[in-house]
LUMLO-245825 format. One record per residue (C-alpha): residue number from 1; x, z, y. Coordinates in pm, 1 decimal. Layout:
REM residues N
(tido NUM (X Z Y)) ...
END
This chain:
REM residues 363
(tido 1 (-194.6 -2094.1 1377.2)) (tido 2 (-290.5 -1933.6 1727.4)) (tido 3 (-211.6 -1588.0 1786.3)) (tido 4 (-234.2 -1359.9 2130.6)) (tido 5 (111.2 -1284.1 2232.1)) (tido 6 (243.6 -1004.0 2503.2)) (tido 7 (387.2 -1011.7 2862.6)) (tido 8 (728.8 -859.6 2698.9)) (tido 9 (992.8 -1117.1 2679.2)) (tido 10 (1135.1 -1249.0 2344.3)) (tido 11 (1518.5 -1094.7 2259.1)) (tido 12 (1757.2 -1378.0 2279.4)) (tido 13 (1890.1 -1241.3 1943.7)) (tido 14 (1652.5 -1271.9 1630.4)) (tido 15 (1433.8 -1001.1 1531.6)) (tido 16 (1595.2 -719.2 1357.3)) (tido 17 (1172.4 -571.3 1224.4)) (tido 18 (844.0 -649.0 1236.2)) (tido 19 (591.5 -325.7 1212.1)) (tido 20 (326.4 -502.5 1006.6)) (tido 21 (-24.1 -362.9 1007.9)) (tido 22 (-328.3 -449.1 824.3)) (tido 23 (-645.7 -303.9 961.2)) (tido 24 (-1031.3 -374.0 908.5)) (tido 25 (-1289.3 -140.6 1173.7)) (tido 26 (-1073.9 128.3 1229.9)) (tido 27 (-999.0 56.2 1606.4)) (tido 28 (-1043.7 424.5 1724.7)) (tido 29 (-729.3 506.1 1472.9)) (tido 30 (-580.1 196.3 1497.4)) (tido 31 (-543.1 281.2 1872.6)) (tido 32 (-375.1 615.9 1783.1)) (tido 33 (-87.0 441.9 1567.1)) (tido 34 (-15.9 196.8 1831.4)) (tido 35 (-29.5 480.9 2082.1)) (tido 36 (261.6 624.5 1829.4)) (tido 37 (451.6 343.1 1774.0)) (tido 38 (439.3 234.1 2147.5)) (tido 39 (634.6 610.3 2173.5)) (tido 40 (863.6 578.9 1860.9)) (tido 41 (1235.3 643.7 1981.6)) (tido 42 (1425.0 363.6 1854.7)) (tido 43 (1766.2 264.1 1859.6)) (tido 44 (1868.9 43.4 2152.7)) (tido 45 (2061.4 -178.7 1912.4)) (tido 46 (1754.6 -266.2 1680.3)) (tido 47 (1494.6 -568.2 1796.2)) (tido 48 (1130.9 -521.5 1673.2)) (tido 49 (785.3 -617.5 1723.4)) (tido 50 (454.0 -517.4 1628.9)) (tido 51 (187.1 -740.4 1432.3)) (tido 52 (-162.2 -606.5 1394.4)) (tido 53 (-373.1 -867.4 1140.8)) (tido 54 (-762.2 -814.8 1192.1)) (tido 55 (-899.3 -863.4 905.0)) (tido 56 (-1283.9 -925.9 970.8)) (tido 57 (-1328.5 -599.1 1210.5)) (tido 58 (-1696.7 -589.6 1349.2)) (tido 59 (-1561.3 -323.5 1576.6)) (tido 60 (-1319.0 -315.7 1934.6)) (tido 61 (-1013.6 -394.2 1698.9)) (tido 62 (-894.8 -686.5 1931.1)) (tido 63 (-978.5 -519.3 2254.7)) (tido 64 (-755.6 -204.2 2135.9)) (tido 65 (-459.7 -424.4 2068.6)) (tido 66 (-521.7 -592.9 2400.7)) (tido 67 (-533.6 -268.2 2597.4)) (tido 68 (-237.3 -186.1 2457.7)) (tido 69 (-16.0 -538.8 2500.3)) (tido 70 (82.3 -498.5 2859.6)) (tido 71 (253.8 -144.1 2889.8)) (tido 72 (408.6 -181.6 2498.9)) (tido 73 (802.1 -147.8 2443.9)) (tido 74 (816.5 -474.1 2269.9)) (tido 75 (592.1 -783.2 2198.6)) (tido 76 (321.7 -691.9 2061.5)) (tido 77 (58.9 -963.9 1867.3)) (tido 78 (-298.4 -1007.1 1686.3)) (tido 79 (-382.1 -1215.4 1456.0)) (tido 80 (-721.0 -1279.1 1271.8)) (tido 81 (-722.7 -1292.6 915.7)) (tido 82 (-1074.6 -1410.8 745.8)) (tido 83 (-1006.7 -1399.6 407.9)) (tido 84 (-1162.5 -1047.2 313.7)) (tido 85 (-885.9 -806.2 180.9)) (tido 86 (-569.2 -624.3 269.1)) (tido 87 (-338.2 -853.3 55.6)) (tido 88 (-506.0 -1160.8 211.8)) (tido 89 (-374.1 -991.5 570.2)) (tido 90 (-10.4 -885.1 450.9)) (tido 91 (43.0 -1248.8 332.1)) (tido 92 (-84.2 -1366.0 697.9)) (tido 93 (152.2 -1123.8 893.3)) (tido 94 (463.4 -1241.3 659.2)) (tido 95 (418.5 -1551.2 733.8)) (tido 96 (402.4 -1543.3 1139.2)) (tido 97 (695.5 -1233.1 1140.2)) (tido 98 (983.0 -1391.8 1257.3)) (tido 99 (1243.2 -1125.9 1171.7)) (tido 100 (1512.4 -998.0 887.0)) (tido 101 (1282.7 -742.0 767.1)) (tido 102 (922.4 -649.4 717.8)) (tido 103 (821.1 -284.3 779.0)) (tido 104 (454.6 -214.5 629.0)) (tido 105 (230.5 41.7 741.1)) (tido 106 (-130.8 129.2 804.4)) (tido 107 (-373.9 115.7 1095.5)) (tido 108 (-456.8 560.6 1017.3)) (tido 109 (-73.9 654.3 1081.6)) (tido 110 (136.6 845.2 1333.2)) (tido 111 (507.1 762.6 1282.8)) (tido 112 (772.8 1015.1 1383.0)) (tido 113 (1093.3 923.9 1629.0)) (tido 114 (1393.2 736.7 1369.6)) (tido 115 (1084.3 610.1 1134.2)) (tido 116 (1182.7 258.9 1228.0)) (tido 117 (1539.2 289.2 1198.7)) (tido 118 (1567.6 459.0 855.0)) (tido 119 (1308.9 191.3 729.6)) (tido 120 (1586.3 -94.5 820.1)) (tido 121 (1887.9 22.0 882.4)) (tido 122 (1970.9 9.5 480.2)) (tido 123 (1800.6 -355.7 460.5)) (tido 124 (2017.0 -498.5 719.5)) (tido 125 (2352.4 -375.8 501.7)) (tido 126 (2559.2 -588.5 282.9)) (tido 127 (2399.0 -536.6 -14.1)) (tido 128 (2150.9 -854.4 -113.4)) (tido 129 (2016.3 -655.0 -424.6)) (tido 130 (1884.1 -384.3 -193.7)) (tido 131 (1556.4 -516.1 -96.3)) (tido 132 (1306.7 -249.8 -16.6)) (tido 133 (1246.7 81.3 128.4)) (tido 134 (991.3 371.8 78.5)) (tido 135 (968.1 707.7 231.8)) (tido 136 (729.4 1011.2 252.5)) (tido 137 (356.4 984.0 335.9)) (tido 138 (184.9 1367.0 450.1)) (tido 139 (-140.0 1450.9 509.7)) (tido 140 (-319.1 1511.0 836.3)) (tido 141 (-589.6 1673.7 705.2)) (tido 142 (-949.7 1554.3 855.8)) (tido 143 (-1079.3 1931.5 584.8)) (tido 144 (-932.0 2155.9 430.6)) (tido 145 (-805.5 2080.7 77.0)) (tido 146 (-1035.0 2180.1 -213.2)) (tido 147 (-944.6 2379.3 -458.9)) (tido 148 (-970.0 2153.6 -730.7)) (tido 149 (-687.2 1958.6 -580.6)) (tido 150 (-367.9 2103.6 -646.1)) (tido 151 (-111.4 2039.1 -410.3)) (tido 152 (223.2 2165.0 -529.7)) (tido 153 (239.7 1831.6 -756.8)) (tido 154 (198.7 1533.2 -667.2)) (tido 155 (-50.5 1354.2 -962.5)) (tido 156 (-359.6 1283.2 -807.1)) (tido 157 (-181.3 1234.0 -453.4)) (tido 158 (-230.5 838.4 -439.0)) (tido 159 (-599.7 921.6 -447.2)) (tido 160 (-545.0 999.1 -48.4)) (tido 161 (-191.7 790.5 -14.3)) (tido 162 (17.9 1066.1 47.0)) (tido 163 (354.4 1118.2 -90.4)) (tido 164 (642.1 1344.1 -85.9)) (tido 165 (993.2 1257.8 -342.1)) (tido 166 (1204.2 1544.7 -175.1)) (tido 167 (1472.4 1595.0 62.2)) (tido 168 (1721.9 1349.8 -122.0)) (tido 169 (1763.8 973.4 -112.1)) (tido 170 (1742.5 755.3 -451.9)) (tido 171 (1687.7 443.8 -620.3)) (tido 172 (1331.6 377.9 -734.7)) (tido 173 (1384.5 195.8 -1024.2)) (tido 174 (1625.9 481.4 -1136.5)) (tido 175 (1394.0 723.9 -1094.9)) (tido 176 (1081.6 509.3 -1205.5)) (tido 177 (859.3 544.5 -933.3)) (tido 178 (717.2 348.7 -640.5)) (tido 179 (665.8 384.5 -235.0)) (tido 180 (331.0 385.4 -112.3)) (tido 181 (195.6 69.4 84.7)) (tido 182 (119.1 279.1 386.9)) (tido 183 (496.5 343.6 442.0)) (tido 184 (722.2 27.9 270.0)) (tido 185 (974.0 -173.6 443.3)) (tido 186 (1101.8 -528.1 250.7)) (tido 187 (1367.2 -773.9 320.8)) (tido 188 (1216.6 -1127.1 415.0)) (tido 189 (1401.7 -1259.1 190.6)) (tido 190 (1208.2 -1077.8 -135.3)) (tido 191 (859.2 -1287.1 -25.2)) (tido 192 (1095.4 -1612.0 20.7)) (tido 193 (1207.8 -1546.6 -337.2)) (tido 194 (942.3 -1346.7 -542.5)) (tido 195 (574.3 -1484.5 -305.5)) (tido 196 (350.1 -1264.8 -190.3)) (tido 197 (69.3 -996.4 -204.3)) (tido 198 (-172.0 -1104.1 -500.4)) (tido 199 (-528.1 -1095.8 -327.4)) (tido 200 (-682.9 -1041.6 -637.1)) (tido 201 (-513.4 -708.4 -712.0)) (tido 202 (-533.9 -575.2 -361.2)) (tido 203 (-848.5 -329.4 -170.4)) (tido 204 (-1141.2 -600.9 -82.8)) (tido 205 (-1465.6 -662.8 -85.3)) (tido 206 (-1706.0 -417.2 -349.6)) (tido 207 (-1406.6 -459.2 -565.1)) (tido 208 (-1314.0 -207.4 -818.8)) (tido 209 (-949.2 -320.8 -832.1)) (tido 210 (-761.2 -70.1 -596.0)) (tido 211 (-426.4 -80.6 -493.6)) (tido 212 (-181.8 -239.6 -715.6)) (tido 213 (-62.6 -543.1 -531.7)) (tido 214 (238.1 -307.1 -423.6)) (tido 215 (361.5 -220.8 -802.2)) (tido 216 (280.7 -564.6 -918.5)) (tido 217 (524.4 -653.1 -608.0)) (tido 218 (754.1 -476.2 -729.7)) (tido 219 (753.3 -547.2 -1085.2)) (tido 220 (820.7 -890.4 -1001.0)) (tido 221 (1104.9 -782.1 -794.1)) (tido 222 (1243.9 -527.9 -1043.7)) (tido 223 (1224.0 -864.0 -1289.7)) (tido 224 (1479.0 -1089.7 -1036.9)) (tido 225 (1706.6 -830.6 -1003.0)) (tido 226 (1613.1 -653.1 -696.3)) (tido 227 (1608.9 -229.8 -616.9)) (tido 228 (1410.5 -30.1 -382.8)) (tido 229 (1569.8 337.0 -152.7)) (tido 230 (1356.1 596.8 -136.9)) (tido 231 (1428.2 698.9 210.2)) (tido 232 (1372.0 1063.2 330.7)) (tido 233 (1377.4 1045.9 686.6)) (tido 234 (1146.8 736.9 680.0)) (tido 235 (826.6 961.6 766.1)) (tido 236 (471.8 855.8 840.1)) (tido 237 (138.6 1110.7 830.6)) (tido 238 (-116.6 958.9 696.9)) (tido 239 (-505.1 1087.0 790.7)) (tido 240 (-675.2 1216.9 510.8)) (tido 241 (-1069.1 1145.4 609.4)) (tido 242 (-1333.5 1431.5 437.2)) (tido 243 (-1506.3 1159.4 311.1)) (tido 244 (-1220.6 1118.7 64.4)) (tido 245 (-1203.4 1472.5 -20.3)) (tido 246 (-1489.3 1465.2 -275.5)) (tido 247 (-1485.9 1447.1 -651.6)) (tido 248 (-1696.1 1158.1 -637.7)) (tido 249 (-1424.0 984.9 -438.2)) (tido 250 (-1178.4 1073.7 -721.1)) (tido 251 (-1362.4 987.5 -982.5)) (tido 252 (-1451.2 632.3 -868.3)) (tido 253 (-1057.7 592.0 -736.1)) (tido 254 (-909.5 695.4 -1110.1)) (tido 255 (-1170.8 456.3 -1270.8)) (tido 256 (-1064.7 142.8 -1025.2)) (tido 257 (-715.4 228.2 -1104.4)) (tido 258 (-777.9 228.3 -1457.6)) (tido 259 (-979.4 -138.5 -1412.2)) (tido 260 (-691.6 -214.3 -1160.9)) (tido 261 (-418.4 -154.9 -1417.5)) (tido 262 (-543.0 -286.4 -1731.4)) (tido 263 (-561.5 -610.5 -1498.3)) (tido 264 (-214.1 -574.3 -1385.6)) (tido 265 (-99.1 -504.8 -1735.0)) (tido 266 (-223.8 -849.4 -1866.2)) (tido 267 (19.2 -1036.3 -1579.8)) (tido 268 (327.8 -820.7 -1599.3)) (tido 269 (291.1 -656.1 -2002.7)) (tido 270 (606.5 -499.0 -1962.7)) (tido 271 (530.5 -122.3 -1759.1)) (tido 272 (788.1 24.6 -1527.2)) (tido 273 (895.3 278.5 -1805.9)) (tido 274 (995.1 -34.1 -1949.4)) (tido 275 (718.9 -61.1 -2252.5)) (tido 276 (649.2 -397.9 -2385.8)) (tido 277 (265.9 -348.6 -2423.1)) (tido 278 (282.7 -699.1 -2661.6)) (tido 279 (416.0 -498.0 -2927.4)) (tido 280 (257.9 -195.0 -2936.4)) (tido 281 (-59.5 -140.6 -3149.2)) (tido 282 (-406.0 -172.0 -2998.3)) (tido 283 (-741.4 -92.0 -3099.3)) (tido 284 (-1028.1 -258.6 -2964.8)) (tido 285 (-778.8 -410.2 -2718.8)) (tido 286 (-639.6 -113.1 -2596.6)) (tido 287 (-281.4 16.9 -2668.1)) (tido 288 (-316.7 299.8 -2931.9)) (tido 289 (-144.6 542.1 -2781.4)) (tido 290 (-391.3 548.9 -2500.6)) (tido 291 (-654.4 702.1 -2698.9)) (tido 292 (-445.0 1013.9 -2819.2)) (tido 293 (-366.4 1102.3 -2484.8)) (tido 294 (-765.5 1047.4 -2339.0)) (tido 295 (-805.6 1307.6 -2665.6)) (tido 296 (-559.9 1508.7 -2492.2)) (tido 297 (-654.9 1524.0 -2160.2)) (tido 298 (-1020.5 1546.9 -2292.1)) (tido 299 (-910.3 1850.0 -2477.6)) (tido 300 (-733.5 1986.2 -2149.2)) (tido 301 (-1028.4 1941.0 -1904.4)) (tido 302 (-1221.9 2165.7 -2130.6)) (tido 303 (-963.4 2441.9 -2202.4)) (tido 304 (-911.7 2453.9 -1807.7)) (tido 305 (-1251.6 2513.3 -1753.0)) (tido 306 (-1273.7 2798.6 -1995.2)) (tido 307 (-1011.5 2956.3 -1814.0)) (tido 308 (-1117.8 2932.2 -1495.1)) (tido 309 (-847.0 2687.6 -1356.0)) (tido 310 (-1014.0 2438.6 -1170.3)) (tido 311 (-721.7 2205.2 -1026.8)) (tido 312 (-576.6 2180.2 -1402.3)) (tido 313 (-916.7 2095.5 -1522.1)) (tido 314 (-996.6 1795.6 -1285.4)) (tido 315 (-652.0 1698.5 -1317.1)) (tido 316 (-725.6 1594.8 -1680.0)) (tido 317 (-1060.6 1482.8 -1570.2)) (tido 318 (-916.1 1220.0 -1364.5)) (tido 319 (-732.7 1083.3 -1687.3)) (tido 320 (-1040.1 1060.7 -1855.3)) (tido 321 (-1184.1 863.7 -1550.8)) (tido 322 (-848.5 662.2 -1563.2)) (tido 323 (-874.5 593.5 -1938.3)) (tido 324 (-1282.4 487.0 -1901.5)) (tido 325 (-1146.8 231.0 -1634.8)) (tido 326 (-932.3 112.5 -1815.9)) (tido 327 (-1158.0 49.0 -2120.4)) (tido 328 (-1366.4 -117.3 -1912.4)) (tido 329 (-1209.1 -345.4 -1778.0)) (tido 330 (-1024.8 -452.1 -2108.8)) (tido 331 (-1395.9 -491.4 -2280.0)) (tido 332 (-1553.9 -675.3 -2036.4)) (tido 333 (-1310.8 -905.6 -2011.7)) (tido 334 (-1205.3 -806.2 -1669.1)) (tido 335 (-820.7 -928.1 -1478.0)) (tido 336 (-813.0 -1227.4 -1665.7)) (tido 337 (-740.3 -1564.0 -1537.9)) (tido 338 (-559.3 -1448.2 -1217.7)) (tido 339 (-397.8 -1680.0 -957.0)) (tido 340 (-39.1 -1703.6 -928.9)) (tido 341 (106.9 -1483.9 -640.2)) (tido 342 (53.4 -1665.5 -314.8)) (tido 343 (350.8 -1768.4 -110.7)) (tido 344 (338.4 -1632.4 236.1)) (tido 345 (398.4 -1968.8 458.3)) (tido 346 (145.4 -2135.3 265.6)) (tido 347 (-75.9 -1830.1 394.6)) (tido 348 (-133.9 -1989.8 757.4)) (tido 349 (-329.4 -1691.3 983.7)) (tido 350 (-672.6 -1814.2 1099.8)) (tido 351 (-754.8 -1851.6 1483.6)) (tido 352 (-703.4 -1527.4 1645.3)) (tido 353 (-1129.8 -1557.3 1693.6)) (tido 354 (-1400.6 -1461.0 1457.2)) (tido 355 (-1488.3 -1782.0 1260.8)) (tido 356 (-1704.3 -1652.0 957.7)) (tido 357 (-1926.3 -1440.3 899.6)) (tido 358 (-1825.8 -1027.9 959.1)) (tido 359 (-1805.7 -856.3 578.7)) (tido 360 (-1932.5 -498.1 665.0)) (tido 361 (-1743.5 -330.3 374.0)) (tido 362 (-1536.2 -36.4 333.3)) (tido 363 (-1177.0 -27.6 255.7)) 
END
């Protein structure tokens, strides 16, 4: 593996973090987060460094990262990644960090002063069975909000990754939920035990599967024992582009996640409200249940309409896109026959060149 390091020494001490960042022809904002994290106060006592993992970028990508090496705080490194796909990338960064714990965020981010310290400070405790950490994701808005989105809950907030639990700490299994892989910090350990990112549940290529290598992640690390902290002051904002701020947008994002989650429902049966989807009746290969509530929210998006509440209406819309998805992945026979979970050192980084041939996709 050849990487391009930084004129900043290596600490005599191991690595406390690694800020871990994915990114694919976004070099204008990829320059802003490093421009962020390269101002980040930081406690004197923690050691960190800074990964960026190119992942096929047509664009200035490397020449951002290399504007940026010589005045950083701490060593600061690219590496290419030619394997098309954001879990493909993570998997390559794990496996050149050299520290206790990863922190994961994306290349469209501006972190605020303590981010890095409340992402590790709880993974560097005694605790073994404390593995990950999450925190909130908010909006810098690229357009005003529409008003089909309603913003004082948070159920159609993944479409943009943004995410807000509250003021107060918790654990995530407790509570049921999951962090957002914009703003996620994990022990090293976890990968060593559990593997890695599965590439085919993560963003690619034209794929309609969006998104759930994180849950999937975590269901396997729920399953050996392991808990996730929901960490308040561990604060990112996250640009929201217009482009995203279309009902076209949502309606092709709740339709992947509905392909992306009947697929991730065939590997781990057993859902995060604890459901074993083995024994529960299906119809036409789809759990029962899931029918009543499409009739529901079918029902709902029409009696919203009527009275003249748009952001209820779409609401159920998007369950109706969610429940198509899912349908339709289950009848074509899609998310079957997936790898096992990669383990991240036998996920060697490619030359830190462009060896194949640029995919011009979007993300």
């Amino acid at each position: 593996m050849s990487d391009a390091g930084t004129n900043v020494p290596p600490s005599r001490r191991p690595l406390d973090a690694t800020v871990l960042i994915a990114t694919y022809n976004r070099a204008v904002l990829l320059d802003e987060t490093l421009t962020w994290l390269a101002r980040m106060r930081v406690s004197p006592a923690l050691t960190w460094d800074v990964i960026v993992v190119d992942n096929n970028s047509a664009d200035d990508t490397r020449a951002v990262v290399e504007r940026h090496r010589p005045g950083f705080p701490v060593r600061l490194r690219y590496l290419f990644e030619g394997r098309q796909g954001r879990s493909s990338a993570l998997n390559t960064g794990i496996a050149a960090a050299e520290s206790s714990v990863l922190v994961f965020t994306d290349d469209d981010v501006r972190v605020v002063d303590g981010w890095l310290d409340a992402a590790v400070t709880p993974l560097l405790g005694p605790d073994p069975s404390l593995a990950y950490t999450g925190g909130p994701v908010q909006p810098i808005w690229e357009a005003d909000a529409p008003a089909w989105l309603d913003l004082t809950r948070g159920d159609l907030w993944g479409t943009i990754a943004i995410q807000n639990h509250g003021a107060a700490s918790f654990v995530y299994e407790e509570d049921r939920k999951v962090p957002l892989g914009a703003n996620m910090a994990a022990r090293r350990d976890l990968f060593a035990r559990i593997g890695g990112f599965r590439a085919d549940l993560g963003r690619s290529a034209g794929r309609l599967v969006l998104g759930q290598e994180v849950p999937e992640l975590l269901l396997r690390a729920r399953g050996a024992g392991l808990r996730g902290l929901y960490v308040p002051e561990m604060q990112v904002h996250h640009h929201v582009p217009a482009r995203r701020l279309t009902r076209g947008y949502f309606r092709r994002w709740w339709f992947g996640k509905g392909v992306s989650r009947a697929a991730l429902e065939r590997l781990q049966p057993i859902t995060e409200l604890g459901l074993d989807l083995r024994s529960t009746p299906h119809v036409l290969g789809v759990p029962r249940f899931m029918f009543g509530t499409a009739l529901r929210d079918a029902a709902g998006m029409l009696r919203e309409s009527v009275r003249g509440r748009p952001a209820a209406a779409f609401r159920h819309q998007m369950m109706v896109a969610y429940f198509a998805g899912y349908c339709w992945s289950r009848w074509r026979g899609r998310g079957t026959g997936l790898a096992p979970a990669p383990h991240p050192e036998n996920h060697p980084a490619q030359p830190a060149q462009r060896t194949s041939k640029v995919v011009t996709t979007g993300r």
